[in-house]
C-alpha atoms as an extended CHARMM CRD file, in Angstrom:
* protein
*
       160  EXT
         1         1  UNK       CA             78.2880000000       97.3080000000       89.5050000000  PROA      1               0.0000000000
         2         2  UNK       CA             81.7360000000       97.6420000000       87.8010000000  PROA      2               0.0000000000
         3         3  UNK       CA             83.8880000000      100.8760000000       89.6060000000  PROA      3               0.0000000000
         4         4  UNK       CA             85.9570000000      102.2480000000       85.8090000000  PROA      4               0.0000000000
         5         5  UNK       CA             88.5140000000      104.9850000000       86.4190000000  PROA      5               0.0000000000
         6         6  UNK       CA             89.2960000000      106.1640000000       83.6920000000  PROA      6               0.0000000000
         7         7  UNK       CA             92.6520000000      108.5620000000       83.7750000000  PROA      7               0.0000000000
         8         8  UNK       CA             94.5100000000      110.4850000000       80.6550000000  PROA      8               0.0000000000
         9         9  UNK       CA             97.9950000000      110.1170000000       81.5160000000  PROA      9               0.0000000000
        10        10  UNK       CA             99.8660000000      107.1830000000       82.8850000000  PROA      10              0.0000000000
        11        11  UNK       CA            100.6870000000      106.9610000000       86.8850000000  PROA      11              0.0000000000
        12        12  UNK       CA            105.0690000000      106.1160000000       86.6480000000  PROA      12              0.0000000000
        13        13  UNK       CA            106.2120000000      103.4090000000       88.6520000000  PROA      13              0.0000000000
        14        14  UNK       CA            106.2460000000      104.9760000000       92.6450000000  PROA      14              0.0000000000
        15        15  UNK       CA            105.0310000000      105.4070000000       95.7680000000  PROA      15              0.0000000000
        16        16  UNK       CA            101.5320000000      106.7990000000       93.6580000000  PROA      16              0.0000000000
        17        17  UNK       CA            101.2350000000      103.7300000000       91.9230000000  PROA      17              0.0000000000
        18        18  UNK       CA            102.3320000000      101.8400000000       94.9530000000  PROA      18              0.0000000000
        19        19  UNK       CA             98.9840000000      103.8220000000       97.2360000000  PROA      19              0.0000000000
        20        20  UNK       CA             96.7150000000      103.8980000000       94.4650000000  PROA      20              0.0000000000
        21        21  UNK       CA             97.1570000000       99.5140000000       93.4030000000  PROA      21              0.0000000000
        22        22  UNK       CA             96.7390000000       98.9550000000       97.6680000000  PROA      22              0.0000000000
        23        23  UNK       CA             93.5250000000      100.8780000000       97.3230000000  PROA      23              0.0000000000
        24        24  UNK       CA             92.3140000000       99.8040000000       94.3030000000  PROA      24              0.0000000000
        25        25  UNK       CA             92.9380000000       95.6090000000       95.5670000000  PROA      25              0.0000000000
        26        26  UNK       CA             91.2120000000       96.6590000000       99.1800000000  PROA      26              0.0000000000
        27        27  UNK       CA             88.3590000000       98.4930000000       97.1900000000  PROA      27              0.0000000000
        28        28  UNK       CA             87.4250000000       95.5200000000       95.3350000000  PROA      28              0.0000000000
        29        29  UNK       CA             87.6800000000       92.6260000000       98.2840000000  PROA      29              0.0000000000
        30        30  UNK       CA             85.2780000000       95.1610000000      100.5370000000  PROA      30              0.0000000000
        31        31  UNK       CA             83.0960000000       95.8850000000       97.3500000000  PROA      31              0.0000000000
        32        32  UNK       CA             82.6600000000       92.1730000000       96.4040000000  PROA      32              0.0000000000
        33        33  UNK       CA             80.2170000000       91.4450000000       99.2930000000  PROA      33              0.0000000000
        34        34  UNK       CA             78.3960000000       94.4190000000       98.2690000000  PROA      34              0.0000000000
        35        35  UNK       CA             77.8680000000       94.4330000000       94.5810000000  PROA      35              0.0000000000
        36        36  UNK       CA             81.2860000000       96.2590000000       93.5000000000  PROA      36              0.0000000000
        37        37  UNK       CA             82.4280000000       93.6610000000       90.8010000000  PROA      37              0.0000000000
        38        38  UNK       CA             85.7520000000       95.1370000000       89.9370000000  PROA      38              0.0000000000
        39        39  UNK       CA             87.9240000000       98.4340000000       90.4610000000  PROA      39              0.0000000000
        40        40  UNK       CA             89.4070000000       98.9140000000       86.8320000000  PROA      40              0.0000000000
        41        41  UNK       CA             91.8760000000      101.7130000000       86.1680000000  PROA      41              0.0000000000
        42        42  UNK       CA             92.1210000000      102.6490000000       82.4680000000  PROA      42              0.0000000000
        43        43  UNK       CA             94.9630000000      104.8890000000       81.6200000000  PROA      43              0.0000000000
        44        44  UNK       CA             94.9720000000      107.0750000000       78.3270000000  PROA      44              0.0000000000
        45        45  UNK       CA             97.7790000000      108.3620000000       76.2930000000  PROA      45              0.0000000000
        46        46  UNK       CA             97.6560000000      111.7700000000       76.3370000000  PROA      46              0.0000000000
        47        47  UNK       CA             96.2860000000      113.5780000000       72.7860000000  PROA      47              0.0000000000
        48        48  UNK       CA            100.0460000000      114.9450000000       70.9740000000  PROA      48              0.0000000000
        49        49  UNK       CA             97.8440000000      117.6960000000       69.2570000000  PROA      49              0.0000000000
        50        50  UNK       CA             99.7230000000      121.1190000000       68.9520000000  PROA      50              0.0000000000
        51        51  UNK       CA             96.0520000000      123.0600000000       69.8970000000  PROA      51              0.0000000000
        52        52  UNK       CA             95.0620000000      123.2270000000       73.4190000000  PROA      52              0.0000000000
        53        53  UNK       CA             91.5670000000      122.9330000000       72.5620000000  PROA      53              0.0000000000
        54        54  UNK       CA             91.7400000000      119.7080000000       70.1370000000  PROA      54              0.0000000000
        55        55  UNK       CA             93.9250000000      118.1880000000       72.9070000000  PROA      55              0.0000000000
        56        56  UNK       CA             90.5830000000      118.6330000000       75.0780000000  PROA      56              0.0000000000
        57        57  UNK       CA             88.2410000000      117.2010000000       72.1560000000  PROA      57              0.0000000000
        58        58  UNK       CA             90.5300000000      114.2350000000       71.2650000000  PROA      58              0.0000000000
        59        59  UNK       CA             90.8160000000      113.1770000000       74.7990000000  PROA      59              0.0000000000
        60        60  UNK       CA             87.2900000000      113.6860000000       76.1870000000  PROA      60              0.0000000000
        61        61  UNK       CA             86.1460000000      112.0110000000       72.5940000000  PROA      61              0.0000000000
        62        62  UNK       CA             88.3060000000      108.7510000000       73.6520000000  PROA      62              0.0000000000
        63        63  UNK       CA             87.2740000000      108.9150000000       77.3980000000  PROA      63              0.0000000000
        64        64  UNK       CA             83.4910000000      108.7820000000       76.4940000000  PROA      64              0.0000000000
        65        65  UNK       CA             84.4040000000      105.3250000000       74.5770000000  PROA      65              0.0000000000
        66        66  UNK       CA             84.8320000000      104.3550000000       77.5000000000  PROA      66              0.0000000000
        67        67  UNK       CA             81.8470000000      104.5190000000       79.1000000000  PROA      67              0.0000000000
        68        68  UNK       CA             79.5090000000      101.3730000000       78.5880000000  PROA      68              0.0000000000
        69        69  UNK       CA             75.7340000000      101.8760000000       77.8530000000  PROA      69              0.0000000000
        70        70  UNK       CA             74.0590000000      102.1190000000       81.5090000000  PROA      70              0.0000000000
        71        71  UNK       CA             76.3650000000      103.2340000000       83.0720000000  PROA      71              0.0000000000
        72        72  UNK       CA             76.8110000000      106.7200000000       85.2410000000  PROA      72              0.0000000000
        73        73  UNK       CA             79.3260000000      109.3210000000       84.8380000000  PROA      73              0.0000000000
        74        74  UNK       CA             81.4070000000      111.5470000000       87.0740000000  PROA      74              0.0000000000
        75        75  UNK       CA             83.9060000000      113.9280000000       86.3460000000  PROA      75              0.0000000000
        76        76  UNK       CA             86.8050000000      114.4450000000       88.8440000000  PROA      76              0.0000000000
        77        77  UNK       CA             86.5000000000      118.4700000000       88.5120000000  PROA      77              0.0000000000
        78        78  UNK       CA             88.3330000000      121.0560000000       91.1370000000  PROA      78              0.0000000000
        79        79  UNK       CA             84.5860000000      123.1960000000       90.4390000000  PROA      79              0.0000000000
        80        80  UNK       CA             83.0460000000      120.1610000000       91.2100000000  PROA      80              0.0000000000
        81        81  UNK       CA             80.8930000000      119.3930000000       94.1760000000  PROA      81              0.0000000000
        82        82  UNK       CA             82.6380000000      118.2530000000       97.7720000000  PROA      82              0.0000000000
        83        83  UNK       CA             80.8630000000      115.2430000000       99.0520000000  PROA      83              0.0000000000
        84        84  UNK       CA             82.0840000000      114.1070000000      102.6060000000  PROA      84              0.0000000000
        85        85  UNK       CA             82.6960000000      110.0330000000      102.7400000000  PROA      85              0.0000000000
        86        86  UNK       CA             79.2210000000      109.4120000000      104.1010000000  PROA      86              0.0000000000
        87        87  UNK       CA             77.9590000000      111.2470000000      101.3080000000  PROA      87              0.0000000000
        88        88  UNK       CA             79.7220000000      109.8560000000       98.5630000000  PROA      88              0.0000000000
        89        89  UNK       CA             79.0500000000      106.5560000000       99.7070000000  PROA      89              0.0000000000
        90        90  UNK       CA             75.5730000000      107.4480000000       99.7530000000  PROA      90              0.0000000000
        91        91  UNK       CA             75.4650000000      108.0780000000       95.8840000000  PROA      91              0.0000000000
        92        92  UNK       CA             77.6710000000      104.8720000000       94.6940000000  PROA      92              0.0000000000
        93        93  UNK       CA             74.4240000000      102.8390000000       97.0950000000  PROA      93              0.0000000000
        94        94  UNK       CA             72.3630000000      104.7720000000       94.9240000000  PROA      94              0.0000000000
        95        95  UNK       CA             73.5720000000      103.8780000000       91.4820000000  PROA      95              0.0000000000
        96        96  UNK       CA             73.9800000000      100.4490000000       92.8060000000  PROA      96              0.0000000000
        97        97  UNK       CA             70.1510000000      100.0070000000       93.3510000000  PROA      97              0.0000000000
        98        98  UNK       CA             69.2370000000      101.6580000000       90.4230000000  PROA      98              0.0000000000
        99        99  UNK       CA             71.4010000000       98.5060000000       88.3350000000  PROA      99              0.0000000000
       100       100  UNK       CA             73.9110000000      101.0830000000       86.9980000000  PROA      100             0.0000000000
       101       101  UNK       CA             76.3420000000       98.5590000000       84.7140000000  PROA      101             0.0000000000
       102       102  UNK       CA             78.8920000000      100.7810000000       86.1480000000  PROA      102             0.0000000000
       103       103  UNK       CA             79.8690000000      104.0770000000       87.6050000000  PROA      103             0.0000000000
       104       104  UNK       CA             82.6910000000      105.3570000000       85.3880000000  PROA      104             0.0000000000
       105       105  UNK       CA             85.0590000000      108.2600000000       87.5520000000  PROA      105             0.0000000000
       106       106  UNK       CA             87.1540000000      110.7720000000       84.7430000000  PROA      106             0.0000000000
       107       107  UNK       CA             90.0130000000      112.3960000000       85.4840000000  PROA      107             0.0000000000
       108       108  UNK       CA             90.1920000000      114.6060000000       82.7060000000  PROA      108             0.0000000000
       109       109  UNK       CA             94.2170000000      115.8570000000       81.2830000000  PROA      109             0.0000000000
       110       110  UNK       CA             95.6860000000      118.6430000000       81.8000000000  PROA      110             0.0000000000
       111       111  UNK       CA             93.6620000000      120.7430000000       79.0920000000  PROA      111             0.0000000000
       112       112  UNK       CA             90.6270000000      119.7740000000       80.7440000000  PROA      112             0.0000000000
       113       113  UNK       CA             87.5830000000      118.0170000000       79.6670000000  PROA      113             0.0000000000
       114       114  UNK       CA             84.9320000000      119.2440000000       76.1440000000  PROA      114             0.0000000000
       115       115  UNK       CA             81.5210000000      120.5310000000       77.0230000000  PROA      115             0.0000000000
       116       116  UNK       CA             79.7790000000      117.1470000000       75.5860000000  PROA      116             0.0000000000
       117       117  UNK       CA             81.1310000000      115.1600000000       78.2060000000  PROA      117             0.0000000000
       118       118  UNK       CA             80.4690000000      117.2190000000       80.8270000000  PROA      118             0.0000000000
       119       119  UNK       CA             77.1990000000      117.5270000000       79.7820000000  PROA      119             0.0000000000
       120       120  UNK       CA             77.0020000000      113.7050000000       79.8740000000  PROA      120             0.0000000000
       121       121  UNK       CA             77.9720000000      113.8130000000       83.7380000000  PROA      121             0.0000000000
       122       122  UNK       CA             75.6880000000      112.5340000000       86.6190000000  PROA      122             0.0000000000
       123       123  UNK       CA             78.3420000000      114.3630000000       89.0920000000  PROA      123             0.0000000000
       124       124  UNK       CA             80.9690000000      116.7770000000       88.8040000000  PROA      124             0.0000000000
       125       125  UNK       CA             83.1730000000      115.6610000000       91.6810000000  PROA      125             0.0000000000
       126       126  UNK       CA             86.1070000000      117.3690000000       93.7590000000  PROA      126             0.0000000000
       127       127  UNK       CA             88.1420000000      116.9180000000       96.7390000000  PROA      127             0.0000000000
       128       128  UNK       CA             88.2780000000      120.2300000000       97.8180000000  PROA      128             0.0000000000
       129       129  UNK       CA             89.1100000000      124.0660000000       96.0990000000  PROA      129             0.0000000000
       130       130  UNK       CA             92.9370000000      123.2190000000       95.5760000000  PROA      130             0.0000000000
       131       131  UNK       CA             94.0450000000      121.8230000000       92.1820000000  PROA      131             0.0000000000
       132       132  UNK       CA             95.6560000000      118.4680000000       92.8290000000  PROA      132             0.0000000000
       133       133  UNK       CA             97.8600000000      116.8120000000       90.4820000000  PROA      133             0.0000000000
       134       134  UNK       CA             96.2840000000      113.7650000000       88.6400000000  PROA      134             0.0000000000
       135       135  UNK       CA             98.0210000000      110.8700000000       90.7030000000  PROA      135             0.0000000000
       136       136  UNK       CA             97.0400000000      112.4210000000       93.8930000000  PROA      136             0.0000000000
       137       137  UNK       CA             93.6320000000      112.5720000000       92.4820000000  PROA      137             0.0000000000
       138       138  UNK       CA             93.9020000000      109.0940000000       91.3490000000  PROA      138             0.0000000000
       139       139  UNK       CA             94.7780000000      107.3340000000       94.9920000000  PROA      139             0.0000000000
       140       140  UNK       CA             92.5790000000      109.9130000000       97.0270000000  PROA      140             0.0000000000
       141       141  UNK       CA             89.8030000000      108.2330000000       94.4620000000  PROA      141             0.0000000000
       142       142  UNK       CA             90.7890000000      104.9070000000       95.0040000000  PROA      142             0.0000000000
       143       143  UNK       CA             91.2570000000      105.8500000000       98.8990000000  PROA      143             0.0000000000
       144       144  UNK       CA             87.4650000000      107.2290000000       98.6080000000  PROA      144             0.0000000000
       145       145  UNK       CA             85.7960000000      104.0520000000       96.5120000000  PROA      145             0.0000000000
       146       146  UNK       CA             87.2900000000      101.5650000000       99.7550000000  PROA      146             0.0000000000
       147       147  UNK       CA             85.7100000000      104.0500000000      102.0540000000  PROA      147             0.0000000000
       148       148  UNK       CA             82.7220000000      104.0270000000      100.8150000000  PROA      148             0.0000000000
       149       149  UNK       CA             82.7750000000      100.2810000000       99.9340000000  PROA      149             0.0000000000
       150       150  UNK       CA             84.1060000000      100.1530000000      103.8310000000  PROA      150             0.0000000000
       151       151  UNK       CA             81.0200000000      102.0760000000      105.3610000000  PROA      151             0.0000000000
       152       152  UNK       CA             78.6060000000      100.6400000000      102.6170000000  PROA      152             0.0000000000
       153       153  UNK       CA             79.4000000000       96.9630000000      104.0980000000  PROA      153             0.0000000000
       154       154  UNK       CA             79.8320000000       98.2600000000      107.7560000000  PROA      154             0.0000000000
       155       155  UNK       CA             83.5500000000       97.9280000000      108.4170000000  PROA      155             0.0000000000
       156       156  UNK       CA             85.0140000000       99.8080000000      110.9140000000  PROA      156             0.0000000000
       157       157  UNK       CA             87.5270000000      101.7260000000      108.8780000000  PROA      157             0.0000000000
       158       158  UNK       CA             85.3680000000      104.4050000000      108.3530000000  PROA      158             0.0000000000
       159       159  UNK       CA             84.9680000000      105.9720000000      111.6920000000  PROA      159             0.0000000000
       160       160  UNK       CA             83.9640000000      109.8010000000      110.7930000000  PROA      160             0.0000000000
């Protein structure tokens, strides 16, 4: 099963980039004895439309592109449910034995994400109440994917 991120925005060259490329590289060499093919990070330009709300449409329209046929969807959403590690590995295991083609994680922009794809959504996902800002939402991702790849294969990083 292929791990997609797909982000509006771009991450700039730093110390976010820096954390969230470690993760992503450890995510895939723990997933590939597991079934995790590949960590891919897709990064959007963000829509230039003057309206709030067609910024929304335009980006949520090119983020469902995105998503190849079989494949499960989860929205990175601060109303979103908080799954602990255990958990969250859990549900990428389940996906995994049900021969998803890929479990695609969206981190919507700033104007948030249309009603279609969120209606498209297996899980609405957060990491807790706060509102992060999307790079810090992008490495704790990446940070959670290697966890769960970590536990999923038995590695002793996860120790909670």
């Amino acid at each position: 099963m292929r791990i997609i991120i797909a982000a509006v925005g771009r991450l700039k060259q730093g110390l976010e980039t820096d954390l969230a490329n470690r993760y992503r590289k450890r995510a895939e060499q723990t997933g590939r004895g597991i079934g995790l093919r590949e960590v891919e990070i897709v990064e959007l330009r963000e829509s230039r439309a003057q309206d709030a709300e067609r910024r929304m449409v335009e980006e949520s329209i090119a983020l469902a592109n995105l998503i190849p046929e079989g494949a499960v969807t989860v929205l990175l959403d601060e109303r979103g449910r908080n799954l602990d590690s255990a958990a969250f590995a859990t549900q990428l295991n389940v996906w995994r034995g049900e021969n998803r083609s890929a479990a695609v994680f969206i981190i919507g922009g700033a104007d948030g994400l249309a009603p279609a794809l969120r209606d498209r959504a297996a899980l609405q996902l957060a990491f807790g109440a706060a509102t992060w800002p999307h790079q810090m939402v992008r490495v704790m991702l990446l940070e959670q994917i290697y966890r769960a790849a970590t536990i999923l294969s038995g590695h002793p990083y996860h120790r909670g």
